[in-house]
C-alpha positions in Angstrom: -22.3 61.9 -90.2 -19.1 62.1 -92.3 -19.1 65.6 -91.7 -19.7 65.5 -88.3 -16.7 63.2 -88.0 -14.1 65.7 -90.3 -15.6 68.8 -88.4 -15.2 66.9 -84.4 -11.3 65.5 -85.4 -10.5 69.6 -87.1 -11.7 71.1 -83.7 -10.2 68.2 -81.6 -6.9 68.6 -83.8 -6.7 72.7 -83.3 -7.7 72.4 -79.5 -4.2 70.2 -79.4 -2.3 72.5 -81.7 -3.2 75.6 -79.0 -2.4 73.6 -75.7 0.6 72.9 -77.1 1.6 76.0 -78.4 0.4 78.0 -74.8 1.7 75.2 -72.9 5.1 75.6 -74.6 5.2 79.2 -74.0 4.7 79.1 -70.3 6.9 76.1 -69.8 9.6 78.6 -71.2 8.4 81.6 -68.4 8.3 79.4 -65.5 11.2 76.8 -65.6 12.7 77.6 -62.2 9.0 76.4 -61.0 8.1 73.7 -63.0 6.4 71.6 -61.1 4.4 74.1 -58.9 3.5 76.5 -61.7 2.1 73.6 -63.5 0.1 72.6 -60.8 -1.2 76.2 -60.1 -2.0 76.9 -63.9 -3.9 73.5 -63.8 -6.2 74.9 -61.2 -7.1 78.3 -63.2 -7.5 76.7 -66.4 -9.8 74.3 -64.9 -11.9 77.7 -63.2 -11.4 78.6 -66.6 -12.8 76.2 -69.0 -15.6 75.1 -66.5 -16.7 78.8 -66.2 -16.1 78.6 -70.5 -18.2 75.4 -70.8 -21.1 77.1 -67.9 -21.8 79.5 -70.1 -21.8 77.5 -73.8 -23.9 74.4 -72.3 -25.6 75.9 -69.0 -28.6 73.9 -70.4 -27.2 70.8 -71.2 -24.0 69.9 -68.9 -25.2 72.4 -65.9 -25.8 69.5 -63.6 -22.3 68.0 -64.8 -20.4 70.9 -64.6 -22.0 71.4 -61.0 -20.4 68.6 -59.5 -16.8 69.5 -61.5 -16.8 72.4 -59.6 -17.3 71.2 -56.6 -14.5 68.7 -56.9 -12.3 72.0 -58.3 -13.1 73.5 -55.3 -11.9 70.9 -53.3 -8.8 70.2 -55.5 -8.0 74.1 -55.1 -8.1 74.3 -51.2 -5.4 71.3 -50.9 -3.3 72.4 -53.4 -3.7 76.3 -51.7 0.4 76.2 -51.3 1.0 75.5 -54.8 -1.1 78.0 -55.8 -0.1 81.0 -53.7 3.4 80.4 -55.7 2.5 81.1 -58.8 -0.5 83.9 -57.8 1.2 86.6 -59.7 1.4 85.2 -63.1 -2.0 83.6 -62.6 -3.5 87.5 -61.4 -1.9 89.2 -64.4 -3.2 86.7 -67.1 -7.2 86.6 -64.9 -6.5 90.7 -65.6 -5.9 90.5 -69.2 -8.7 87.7 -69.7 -11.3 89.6 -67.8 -10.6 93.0 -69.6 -11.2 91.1 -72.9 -14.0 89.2 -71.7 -15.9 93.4 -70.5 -14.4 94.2 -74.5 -16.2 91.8 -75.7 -19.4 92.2 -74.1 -19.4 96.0 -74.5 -18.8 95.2 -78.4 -21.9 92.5 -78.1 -24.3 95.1 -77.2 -23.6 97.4 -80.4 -23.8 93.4 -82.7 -26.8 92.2 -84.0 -27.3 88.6 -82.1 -27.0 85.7 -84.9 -29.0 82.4 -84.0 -26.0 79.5 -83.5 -26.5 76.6 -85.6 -27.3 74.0 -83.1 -24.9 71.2 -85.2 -22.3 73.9 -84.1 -22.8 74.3 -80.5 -22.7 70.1 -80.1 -19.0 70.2 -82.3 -17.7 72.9 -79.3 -19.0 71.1 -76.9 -17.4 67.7 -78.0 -14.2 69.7 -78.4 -14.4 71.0 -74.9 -15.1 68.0 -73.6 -11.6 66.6 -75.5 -9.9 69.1 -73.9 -11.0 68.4 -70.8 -9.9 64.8 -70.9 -6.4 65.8 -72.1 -6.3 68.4 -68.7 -7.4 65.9 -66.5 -4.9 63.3 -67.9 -1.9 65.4 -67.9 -2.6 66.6 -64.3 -3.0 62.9 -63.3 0.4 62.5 -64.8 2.2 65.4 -62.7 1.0 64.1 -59.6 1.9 60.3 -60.1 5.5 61.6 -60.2 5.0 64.2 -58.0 5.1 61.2 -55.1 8.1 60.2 -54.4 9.8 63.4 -55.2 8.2 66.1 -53.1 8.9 69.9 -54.4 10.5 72.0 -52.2 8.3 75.0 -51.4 8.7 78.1 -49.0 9.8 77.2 -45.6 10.9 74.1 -46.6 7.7 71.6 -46.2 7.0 69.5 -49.3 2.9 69.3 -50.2 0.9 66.1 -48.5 -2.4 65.4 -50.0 -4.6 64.6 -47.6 -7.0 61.6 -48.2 -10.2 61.3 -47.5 -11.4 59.3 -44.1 -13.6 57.0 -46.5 -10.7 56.2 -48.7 -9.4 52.9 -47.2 -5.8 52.6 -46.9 -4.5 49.7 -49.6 -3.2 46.9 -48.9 0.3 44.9 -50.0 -0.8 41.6 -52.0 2.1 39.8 -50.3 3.0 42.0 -47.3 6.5 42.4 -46.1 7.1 40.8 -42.7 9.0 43.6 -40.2 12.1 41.5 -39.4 13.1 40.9 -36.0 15.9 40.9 -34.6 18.0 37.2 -34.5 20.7 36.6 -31.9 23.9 34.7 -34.0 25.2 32.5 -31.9 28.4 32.3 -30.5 29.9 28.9 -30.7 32.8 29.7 -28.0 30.3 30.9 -25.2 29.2 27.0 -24.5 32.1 27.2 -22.2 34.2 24.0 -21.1 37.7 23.3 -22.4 39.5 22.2 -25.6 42.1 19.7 -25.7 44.4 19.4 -28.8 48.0 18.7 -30.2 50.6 21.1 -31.5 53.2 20.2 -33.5 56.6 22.5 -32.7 60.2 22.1 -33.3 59.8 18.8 -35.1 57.8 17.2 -32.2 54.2 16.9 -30.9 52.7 17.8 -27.5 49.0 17.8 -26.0 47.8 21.6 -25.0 44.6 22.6 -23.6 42.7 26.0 -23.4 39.4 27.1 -21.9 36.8 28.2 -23.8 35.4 31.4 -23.9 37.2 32.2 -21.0 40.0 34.4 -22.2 43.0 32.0 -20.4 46.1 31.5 -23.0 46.5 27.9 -24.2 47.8 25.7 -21.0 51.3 22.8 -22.0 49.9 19.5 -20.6 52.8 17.2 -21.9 56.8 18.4 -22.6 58.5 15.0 -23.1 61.0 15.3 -26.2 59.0 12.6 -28.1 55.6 12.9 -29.2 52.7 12.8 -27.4 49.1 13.0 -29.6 45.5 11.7 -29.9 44.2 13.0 -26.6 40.5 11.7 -25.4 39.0 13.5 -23.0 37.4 10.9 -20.3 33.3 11.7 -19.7 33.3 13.7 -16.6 36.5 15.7 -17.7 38.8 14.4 -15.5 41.6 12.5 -17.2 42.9 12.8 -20.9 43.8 9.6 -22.8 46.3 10.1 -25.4 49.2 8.0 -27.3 52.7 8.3 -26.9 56.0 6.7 -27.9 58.3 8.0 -24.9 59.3 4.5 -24.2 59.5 3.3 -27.4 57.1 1.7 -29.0 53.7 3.9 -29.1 51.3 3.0 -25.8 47.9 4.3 -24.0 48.8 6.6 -21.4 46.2 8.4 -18.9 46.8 12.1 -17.7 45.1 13.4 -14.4 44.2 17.0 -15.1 44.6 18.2 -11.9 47.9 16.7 -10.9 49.5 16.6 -14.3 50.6 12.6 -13.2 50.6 10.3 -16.1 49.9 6.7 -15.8 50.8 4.2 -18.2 47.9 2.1 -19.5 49.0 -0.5 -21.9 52.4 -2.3 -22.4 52.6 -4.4 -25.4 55.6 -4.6 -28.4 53.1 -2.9 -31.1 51.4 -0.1 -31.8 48.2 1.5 -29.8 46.9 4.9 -30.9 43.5 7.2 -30.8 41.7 6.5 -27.8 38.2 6.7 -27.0 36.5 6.5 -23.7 33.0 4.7 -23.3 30.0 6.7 -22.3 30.3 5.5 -18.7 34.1 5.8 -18.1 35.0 2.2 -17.7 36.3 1.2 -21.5 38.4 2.6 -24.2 38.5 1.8 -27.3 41.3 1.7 -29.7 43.4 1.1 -33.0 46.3 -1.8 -32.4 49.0 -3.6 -34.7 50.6 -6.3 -33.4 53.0 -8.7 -35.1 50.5 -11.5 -34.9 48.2 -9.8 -37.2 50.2 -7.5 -39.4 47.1 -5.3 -39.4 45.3 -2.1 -37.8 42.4 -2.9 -35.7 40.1 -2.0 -33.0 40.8 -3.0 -29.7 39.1 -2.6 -26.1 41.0 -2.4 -22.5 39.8 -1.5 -19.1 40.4 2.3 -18.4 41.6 0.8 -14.6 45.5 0.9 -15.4 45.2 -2.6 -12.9 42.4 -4.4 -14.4 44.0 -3.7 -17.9 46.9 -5.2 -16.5 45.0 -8.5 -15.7 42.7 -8.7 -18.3 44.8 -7.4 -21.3 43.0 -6.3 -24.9 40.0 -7.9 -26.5 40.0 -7.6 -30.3 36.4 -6.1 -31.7 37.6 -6.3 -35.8 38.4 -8.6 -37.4 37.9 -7.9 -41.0 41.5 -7.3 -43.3 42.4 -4.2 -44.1 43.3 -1.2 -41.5 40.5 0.0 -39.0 41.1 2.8 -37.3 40.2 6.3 -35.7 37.4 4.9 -33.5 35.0 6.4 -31.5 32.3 5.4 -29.1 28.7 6.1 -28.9 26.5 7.6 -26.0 24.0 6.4 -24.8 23.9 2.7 -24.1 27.9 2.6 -25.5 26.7 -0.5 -27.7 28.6 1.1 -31.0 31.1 2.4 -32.2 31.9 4.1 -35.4 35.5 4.0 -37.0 37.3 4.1 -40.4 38.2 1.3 -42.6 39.9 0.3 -46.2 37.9 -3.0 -45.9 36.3 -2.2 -49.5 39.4 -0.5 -51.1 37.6 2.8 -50.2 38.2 4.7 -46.7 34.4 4.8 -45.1 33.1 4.9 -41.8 31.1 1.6 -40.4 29.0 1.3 -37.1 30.2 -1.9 -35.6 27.4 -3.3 -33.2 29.5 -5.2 -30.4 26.1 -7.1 -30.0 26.2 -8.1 -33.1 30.5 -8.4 -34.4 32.4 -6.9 -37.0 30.6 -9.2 -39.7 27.8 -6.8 -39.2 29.3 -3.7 -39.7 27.1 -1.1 -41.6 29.1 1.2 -44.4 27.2 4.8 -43.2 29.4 6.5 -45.9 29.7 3.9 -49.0 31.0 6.5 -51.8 33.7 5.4 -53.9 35.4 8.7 -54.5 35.6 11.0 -51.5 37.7 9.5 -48.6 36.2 10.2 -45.5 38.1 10.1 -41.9 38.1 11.1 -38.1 34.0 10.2 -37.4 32.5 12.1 -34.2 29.8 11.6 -32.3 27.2 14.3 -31.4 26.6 13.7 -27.5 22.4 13.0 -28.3 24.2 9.9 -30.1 22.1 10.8 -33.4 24.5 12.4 -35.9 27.9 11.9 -37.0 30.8 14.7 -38.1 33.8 13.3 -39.6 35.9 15.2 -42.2 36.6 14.3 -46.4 38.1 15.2 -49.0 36.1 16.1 -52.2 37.4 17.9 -55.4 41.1 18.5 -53.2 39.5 20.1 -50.6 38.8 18.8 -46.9 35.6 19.7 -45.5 33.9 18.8 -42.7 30.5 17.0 -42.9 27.7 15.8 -40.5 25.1 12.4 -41.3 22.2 11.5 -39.5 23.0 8.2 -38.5 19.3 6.7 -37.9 18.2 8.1 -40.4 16.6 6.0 -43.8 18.7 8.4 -46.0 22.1 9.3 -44.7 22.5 13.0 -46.8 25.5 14.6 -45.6 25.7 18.2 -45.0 28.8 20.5 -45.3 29.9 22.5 -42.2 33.0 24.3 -43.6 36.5 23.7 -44.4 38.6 21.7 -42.2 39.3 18.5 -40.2 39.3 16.4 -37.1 36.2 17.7 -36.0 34.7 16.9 -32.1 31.0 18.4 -30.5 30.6 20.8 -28.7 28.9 20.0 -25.4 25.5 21.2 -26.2 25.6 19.8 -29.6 25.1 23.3 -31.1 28.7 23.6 -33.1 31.8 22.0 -33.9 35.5 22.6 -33.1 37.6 21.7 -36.2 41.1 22.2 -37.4 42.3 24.0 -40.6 45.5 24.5 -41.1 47.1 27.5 -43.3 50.8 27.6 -44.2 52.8 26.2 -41.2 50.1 27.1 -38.8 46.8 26.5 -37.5 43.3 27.4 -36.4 40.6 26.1 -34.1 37.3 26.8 -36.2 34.0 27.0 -34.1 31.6 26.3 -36.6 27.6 26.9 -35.6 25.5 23.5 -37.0 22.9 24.9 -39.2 25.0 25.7 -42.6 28.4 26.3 -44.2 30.2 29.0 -42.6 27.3 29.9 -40.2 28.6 31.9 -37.0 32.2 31.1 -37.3 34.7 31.7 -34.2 38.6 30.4 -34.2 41.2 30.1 -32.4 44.8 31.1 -34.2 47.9 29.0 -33.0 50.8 29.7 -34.1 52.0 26.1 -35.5 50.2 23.4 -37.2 47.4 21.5 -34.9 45.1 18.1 -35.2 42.8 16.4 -32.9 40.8 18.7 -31.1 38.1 17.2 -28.4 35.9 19.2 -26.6 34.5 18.9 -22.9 31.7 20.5 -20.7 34.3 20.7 -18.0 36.6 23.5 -17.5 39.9 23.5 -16.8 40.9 23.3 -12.7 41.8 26.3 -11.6 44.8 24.2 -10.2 46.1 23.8 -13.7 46.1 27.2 -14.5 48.0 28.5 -11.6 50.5 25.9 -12.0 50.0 27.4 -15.7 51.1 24.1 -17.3 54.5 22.2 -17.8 57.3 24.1 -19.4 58.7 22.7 -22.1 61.7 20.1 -22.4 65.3 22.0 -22.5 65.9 19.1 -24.9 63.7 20.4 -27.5 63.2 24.4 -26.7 66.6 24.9 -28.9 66.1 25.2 -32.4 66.5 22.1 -34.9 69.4 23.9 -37.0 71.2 27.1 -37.7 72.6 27.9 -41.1 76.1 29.3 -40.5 76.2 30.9 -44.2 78.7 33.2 -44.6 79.5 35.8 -47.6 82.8 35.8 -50.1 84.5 38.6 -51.1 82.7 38.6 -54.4 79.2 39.5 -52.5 77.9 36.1 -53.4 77.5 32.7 -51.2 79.2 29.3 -52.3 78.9 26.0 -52.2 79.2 23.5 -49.2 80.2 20.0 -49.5 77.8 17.0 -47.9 79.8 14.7 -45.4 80.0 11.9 -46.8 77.6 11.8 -49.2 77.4 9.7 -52.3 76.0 11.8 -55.1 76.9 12.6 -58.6 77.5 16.5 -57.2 77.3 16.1 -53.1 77.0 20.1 -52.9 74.2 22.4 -51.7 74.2 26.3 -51.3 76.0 27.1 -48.3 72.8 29.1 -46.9 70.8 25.2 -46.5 73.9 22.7 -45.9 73.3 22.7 -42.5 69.7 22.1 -42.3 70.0 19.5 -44.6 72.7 17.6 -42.8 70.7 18.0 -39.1 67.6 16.3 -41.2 69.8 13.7 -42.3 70.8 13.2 -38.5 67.1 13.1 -38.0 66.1 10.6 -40.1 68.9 8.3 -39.1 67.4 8.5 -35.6 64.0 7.5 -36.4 64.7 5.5 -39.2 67.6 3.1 -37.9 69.8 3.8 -40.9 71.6 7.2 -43.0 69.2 7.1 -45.9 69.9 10.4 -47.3 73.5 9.0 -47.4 73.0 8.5 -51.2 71.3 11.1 -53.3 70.5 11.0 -56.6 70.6 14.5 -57.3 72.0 17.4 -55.5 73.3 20.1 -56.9 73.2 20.9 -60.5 75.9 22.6 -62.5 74.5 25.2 -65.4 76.2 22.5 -68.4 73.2 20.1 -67.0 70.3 19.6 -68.7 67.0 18.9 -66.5 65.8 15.9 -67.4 62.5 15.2 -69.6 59.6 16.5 -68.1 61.5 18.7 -65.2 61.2 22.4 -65.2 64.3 24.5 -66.6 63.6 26.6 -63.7 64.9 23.9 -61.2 66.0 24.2 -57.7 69.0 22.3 -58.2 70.8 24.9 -60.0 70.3 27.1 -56.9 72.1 24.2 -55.0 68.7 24.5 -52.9 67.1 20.8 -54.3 67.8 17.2 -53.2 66.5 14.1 -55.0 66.9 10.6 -53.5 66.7 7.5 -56.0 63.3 7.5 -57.9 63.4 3.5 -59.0 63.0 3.0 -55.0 59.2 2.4 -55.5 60.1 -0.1 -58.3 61.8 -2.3 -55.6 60.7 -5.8 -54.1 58.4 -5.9 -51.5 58.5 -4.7 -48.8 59.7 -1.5 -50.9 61.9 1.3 -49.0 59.6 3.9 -49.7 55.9 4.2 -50.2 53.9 7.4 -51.6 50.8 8.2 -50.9 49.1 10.8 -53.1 47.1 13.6 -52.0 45.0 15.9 -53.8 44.9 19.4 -52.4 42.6 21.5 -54.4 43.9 22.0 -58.2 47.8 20.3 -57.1 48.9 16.8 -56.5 51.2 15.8 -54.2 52.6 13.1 -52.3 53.4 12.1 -48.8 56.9 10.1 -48.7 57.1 7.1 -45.9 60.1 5.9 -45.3 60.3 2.1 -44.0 62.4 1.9 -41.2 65.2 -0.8 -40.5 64.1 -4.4 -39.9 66.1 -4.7 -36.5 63.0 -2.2 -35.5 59.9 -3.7 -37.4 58.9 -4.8 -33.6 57.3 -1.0 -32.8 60.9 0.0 -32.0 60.8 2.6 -34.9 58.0 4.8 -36.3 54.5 3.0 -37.0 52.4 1.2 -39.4 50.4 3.0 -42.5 47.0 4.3 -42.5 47.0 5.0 -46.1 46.6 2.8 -49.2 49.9 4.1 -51.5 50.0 4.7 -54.8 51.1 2.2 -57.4 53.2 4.2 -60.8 54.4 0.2 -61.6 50.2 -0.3 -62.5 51.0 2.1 -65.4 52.8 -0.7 -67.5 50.1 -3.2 -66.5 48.3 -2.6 -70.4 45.0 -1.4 -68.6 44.9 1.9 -70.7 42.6 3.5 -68.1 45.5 3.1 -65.2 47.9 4.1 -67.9 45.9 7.3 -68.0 45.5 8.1 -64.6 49.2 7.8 -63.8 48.6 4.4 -61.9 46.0 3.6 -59.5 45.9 3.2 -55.5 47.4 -0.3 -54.5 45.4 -2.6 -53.3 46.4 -4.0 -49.7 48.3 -1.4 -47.2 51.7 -2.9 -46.7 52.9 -4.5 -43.6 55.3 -2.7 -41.0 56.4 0.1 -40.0 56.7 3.7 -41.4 57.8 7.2 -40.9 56.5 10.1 -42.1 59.9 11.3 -44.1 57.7 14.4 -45.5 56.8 15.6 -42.4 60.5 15.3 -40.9 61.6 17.4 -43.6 59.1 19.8 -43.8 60.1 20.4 -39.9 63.6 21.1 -41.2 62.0 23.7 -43.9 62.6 21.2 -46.6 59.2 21.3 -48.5 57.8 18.7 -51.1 57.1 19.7 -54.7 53.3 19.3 -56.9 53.8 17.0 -60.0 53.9 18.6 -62.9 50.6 18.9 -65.1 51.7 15.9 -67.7 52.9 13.3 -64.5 50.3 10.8 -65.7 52.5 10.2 -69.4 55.9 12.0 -67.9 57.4 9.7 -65.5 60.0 12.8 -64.9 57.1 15.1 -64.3 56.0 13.2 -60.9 58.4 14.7 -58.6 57.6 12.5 -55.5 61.5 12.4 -54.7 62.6 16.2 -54.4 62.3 18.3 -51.6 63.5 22.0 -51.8 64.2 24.9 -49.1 63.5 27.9 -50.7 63.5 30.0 -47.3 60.9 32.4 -49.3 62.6 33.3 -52.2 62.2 33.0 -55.3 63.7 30.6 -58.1 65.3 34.2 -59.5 66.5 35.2 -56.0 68.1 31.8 -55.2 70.0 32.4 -58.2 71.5 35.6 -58.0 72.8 34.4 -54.4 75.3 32.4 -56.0 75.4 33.9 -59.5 75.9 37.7 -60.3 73.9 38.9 -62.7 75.9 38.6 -66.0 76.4 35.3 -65.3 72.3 34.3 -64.5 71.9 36.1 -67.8 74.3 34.1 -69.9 72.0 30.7 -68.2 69.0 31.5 -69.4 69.7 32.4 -72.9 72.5 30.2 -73.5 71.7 26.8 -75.1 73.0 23.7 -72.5 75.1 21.2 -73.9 73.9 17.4 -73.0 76.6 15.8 -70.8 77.1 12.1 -70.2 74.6 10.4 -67.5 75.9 11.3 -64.0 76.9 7.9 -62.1 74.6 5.7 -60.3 74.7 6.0 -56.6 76.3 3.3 -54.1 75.2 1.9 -51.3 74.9 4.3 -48.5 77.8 4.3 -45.8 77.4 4.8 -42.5 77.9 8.2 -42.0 80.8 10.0 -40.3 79.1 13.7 -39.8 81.6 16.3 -39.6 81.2 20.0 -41.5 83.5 21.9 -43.7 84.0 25.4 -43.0 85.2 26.5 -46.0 82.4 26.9 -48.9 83.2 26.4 -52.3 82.2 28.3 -55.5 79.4 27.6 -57.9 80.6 25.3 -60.7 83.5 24.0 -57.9 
């Protein structure tokens, strides 16, 4: 048995040796036909070993054999192509084969025949039979990756085995679905019109455009005071919207199709973001009144008469400002709005069935602030907008639901339905302008559309109702004379040295009351400003202004600072350390990986009646909480204060940002760096750079010996004094850096 073992694995063993010695050689003759001379070699080997192994075991594999060649047969018509390619080196080596094969047979005749030992013919035909495996493997082989590659062949067709009709065709185990074709919707083609305001040219007016009907944006309002919050009413009809053109801010109806505008409340206070009830008759609002000191939601007949009669009727009552409200469909039982009543801005659903005491929190978090809620017109989910890691989104709730999981639409604010409840119109603003985002309801980002304005926009409200054609002929009111000019115009001029100077403030108290000569004059038309809506010349004493190169920065301020470019004002930092009621509150707002902060100004107590600007919506900021021992506060740089202070505001960071006076971040180490806060400087940089800014008032030698040479520490600059009234005049005459 041993030997039967050596002898089988010596054959098997010398069978390999020769394939792969003759398979070597003709790999080496036919390269530029690889794959089809392999193929048509296959097929006459296989003739040839089963006509080999016919005649050593005719008697014992005859029947096998038999059926081989039948299936060799069959393999040699379909692969009739391949084989006619490589016919002539298959002819000549039959030739030589069959001439040796007649040799041999004519030399058999003349040999005496030797009886085989029969141990001998089983060894050849085990070794065949190992051959014949290896053949069949390695043409397996070739056609698996033949598949996907067909070979070119004459008359450029590729081969196609053809399979058999009882071969069934196979089938995927998970089989790929043929997708079909999905409509994205279009959030614009619901049709109807937007309504919206547009801040320009340091004032607010209420615009409206068609949607989906390619019309430009339509001027509803031109007054040279502001005009903002519009409502539209239910059947599109009338827009409700606040304004402060006589005065104090009031309700103020606006027929669509006439343009008149009707006055609807008249109270010394504050009214503000109307919201009509499902059928027409109500409309709901935030008030402030002197009696209350605080922000609530009010009601009032939408019939300027019978508002007249019956007055207001208070619906909150709980301290702490509620605001932003709006009504639900349906029955027009409830209405959802924003409060601080926790310490936290949320939005409650106050039942007027059931009072204010009832109230439900629909968004109780305790860090995201959320804002501006929405109804969708089925009356079963609420958009509103927050602001979550520094960047606004806007969000949508089930409002029935058990659990209330918000869902993020995109980035952005205000948002308002569309009238099918399919997407959402939603303001995000970019630099100094805006967009109107159509967002589709089904996912963040999903079918996007916008509308691009060219300055900033809020409050967007959409209605099934188009614009009357009326309107657009008339194509809107033109704008005021009164505020089409522009708010400034720097007169800068040029010295003979190629260089701008310095310009002196009028009558400004300030250790150096200087600015470049390319921002004097914007400055000094925002100090006019803010006197006008203020009651009093704040910016009539500066802490900083312009900085000569002997002076240091203080700790924690940049070296690169603004004032050195005489493009940086500063006005007294201890100001939020005052008594109450301070001068100046700050609100900080994260905006993605920067912290700023909103400035308000309180304006002159002769105008706390509604006279002047309005009252806050935001909790401020406390830095005095940092001294309070609580090491956590200490940390954070302070904390939010607890009540929102009495009275009424402006906005001084928007007034100067419509001058091009822009606010600074605070400084990464602000939280241990009082210095590093920056709250109290605003810079006009017009787009250049800190370098740039420079060598406008520096030539280069000069900026060179700044940066590298060390500054001497001079004594502290002088406090400031009490601001005068101011006598505005200009100087023509700019003076040099350094005076």
């Amino acid at each position: 048995m041993l030997t039967r073992a050596f002898r089988v694995t010596d054959k098997l063993g010398n069978a390999l040796l020769r394939i792969s010695a003759w398979g070597a050689m003709t790999m080496a003759e036919q390269a530029a036909y690889l794959k089809n001379g392999i193929i048509g070699l296959l097929v006459t080997l296989w003739q040839l070993v089963a006509g080999m192994l016919v005649f050593v075991f005719r008697d014992v594999l005859g029947r096998f054999f038999g059926i081989v060649l039948g299936t060799a047969r069959r393999t040699r018509q379909t692969a009739q192509q391949a084989y006619e390619v490589t016919q002539d080196v298959v002819e000549s080596t039959v030739e030589r084969r069959q001439e040796r094969m007649a040799q041999r047979a004519q030399e058999a005749q003349l040999t005496t025949k030797v009886a085989q030992d029969p141990l001998l013919a089983q060894n050849r035909a085990l070794s065949a039979f190992a051959v014949l495996l290896l053949i069949a493997l390695l043409f397996f082989v070739v056609m698996e990756t033949n598949e996907d590659d067909p070979s070119p062949f004459p008359g450029g067709g590729a081969v196609q085995w053809p399979q058999g009709e009882d071969t069934p065709v196979p089938t995927a185990i998970f089989p790929t679905q043929t997708p079909t074709a999905t409509p994205i919707p279009d959030p614009l083609k619901v049709g109807g019109s937007i309504v919206y305001t547009l801040r320009e040219n340091g004032q607010t007016d209420i615009w409206a455009i068609n949607v989906g009907g390619g019309s430009d944006p339509i001027r509803l309002t031109n007054s040279p005071v502001d005009e903002r919050d519009p409502a539209w009413s239910p059947d599109g009809k009338q827009i409700a919207f606040a304004s402060n053109q006589d005065g104090n801010w009031e309700l103020y109806l606006l027929a669509i199709d006439t343009g008149t505008i009707t006055r609807l409340t008249y109270s010394q206070g504050f009214e503000g973001a109307p919201t009509w009830s499902p059928d027409g008759e109500w409309i709901a609002y935030e008030g402030y009144y002197a009696d209350t000191e605080d922000l609530d939601i009010y009601l009032i007949n939408s019939d300027p008469a019978r508002a007249a009669e019956e007055g207001s009727f208070r619906v909150t009552f709980t301290p702490g400002p509620d605001i932003e409200p709006a009504w639900r469909p349906g029955a027009g039982r409830h209405i959802a709005f924003t409060s601080w009543r926790t310490g936290n801005r949320d939005i409650y659903l106050l039942s007027l069935d059931e009072g204010d005491a009832q109230a439900i929190n629909l968004t109780p978090t305790t860090a995201t602030n959320e804002n501006y809620p929405s109804w969708s017109h089925d009356g079963s989910r609420i958009a509103y907008s927050a602001v979550a890691n520094g960047v606004e989104g806007v969000y949508v709730i089930p409002v029935d639901a058990a659990i209330r999981t918000p869902y993020l639409i995109g980035r952005g604010k205000m948002p308002a339905w569309a009238p099918n409840d399919g997407s959402l119109i939603y303001a995000l603003d970019y630099g100094t302008q805006s967009q109107l985002i159509a967002g589709a309801i089904g996912g963040f980002g999903a079918a996007t559309d916008a509308i691009a304005l060219l300055h900033r926009a809020t409050d967007p409200h959409w209605t099934q109702a188009s614009l009357p054609q009326v309107l657009l002929d008339r194509g809107g009111v033109p704008i005021d004379p009164d505020a089409a000019g522009p708010l400034y115009v720097e007169e800068a001029r040029l010295q003979a040295t190629g260089l701008y100077g310095m310009a002196p403030l009028n009558n400004v108290v300030a250790p150096q009351p200087f600015l470049s000569a390319r921002v004097n004059d914007s400055f000094e038309a925002l100090r006019l400003k803010v006197l006008e809506k203020a009651g009093y010349d704040f910016f009539g004493s500066l802490e900083d202004a312009f900085w000569p190169q002997n002076r240091p920065p203080d700790p924690g301020e940049p070296r690169e600072n603004w004032h050195y470019a005489g493009r940086a004002i500063a006005f007294s930092r201890d100001l939020v350390n005052a008594d109450s009621p301070t001068q100046v509150e700050i609100v900080r707002e994260d905006s993605e990986i920067n912290i700023y902060w909103q400035v308000y100004l309180r304006v002159a107590e002769p105008a706390q009646n509604g006279a002047l600007g309005e009252p806050l919506r935001e909790l401020p900021w406390d830095f005095a909480a940092r001294a309070s021992g609580d090491a956590q506060v200490y940390e954070q740089g302070g904390r939010i204060k607890d009540d929102v202070p009495a009275g009424y505001y402006i906005d001084l960071t928007q007034l100067a940002a419509d001058y091009g006076w822009d606010r600074l971040p605070a400084l990464r180490t602000w939280q241990y760096n009082f210095g590093a806060i920056q709250f109290w400087e605003f810079v006009k940089t017009d787009g250049l750079s800190w370098e740039q800014a420079m060598l406008e008032l520096y030539n280069p030698s000069e900026y060179q010996n700044f940066l590298t040479s060390e500054t001497p520490i001079p004594t502290p600059p002088p406090l400031p004094t009490a601001s005068p009234t101011p006598e505005i005049f200009r100087s023509p005459t700019p003076i040099p850096p350094d005076l």
